[in-house]
C-alpha positions as semicolon CSV with decimal commas, in nm:
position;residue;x (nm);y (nm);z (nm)
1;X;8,683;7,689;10,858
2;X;8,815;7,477;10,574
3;X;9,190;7,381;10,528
4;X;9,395;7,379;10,273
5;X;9,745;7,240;10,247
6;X;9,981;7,415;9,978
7;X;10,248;7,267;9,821
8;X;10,509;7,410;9,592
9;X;10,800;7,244;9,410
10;X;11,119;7,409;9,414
11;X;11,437;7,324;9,273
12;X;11,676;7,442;9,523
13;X;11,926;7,341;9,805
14;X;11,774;7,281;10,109
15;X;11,913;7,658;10,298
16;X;11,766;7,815;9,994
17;X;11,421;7,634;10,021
18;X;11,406;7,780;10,388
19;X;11,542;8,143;10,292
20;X;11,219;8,143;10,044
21;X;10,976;7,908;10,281
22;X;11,022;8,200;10,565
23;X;11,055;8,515;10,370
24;X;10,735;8,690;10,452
25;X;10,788;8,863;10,080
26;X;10,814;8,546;9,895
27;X;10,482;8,466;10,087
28;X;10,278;8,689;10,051
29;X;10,339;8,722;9,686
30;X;10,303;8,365;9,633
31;X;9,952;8,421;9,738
32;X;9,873;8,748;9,621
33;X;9,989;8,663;9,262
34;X;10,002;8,294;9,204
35;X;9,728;8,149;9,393
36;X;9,488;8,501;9,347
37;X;9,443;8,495;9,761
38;X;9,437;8,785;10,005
39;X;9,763;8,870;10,167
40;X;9,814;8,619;10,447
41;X;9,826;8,686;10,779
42;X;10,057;8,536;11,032
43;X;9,816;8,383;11,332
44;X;10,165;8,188;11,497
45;X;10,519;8,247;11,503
46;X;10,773;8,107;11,687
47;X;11,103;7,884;11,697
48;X;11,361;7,743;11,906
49;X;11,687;7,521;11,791
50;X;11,462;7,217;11,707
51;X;11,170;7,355;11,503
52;X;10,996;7,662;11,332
53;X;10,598;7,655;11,327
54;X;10,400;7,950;11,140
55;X;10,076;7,977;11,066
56;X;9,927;8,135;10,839
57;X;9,543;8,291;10,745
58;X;9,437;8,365;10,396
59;X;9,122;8,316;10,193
60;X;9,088;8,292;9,814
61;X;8,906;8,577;9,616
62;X;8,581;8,497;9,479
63;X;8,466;8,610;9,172
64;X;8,117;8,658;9,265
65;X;7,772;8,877;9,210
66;X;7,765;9,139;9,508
67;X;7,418;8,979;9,613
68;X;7,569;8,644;9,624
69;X;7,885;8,743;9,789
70;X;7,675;8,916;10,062
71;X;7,467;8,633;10,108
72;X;7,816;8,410;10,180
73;X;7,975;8,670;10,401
């Protein structure tokens, strides 16, 4: 599976950055409608008072030929 690190640039104090960062709306359109991906999924969530880790899943959407998109999987 490839990796791919995201970043956006957002002009914002830092308790709004992590209002958007963790809103699971904000998310999922940022990938639906900026970046053209499926809907991500959330594989990991979990925090405690000294960090927050979340993982996500998506994949981009391919404009392909049905044969050749078969073929790929």
């Amino acid at each position: 599976m490839r990796r791919a690190d995201v970043s956006l640039e957002l002009d914002c104090p830092p308790a709004r950055f992590w209002q958007l960062y963790l809103d699971e709306d904000f998310t999922r359109e940022t990938f639906e409608r900026a970046l053209k991906w499926t809907a991500p999924t959330i594989l990991e969530f979990r925090s405690d008072e000294r960090e927050v880790v979340r993982n996500l899943a998506a994949q981009p959407k391919l404009d392909i030929d049905g044969k050749v998109a078969k073929l790929i999987g």
